[in-house]
C-alpha angles and dihedrals in degrees: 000000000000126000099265101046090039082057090062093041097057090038088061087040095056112025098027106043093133099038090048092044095050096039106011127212150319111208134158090344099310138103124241121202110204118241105171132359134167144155094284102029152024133204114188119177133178135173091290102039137279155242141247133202119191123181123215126178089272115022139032110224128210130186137173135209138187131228101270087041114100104237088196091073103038080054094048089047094048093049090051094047086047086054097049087058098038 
């Protein structure tokens, strides 16, 4: 994901959780529907795939997956990683 969008991503991570969770999110274009969020995460998917954003004490992190790809697992992959840094 590159800085600029990142940017947009944490903002609504951070400033915008409610509003995410009940109506997802708009990004590059597209359209997120919001399939889990919580203080700590958010795991957005549409038709083509989807993006998470979990926040640790020091870094935010944010991945990306295509349709074929199992998001559970690359869920599952961010969180850890956010654990290992928190």
């Amino acid at each position: 994901v590159p800085p600029e969008n990142a940017v947009n991503l944490i903002y609504s991570f951070y400033k915008n959780l409610l509003q995410v969770r009940r109506g997802g999110l708009y990004f590059k274009e597209k359209h997120y529907k919001c399939v889990r969020a919580d203080e700590n995460s958010i795991y957005l998917q549409n038709p083509d795939g989807g993006l998470i954003v979990v926040k640790t004490k020091t870094y935010i992190l944010v991945a990306t997956y295509r349709v074929g790809m199992y998001p559970s697992v690359c869920v599952e992959a961010v969180e850890k990683l956010g654990e290992r840094n928190a």
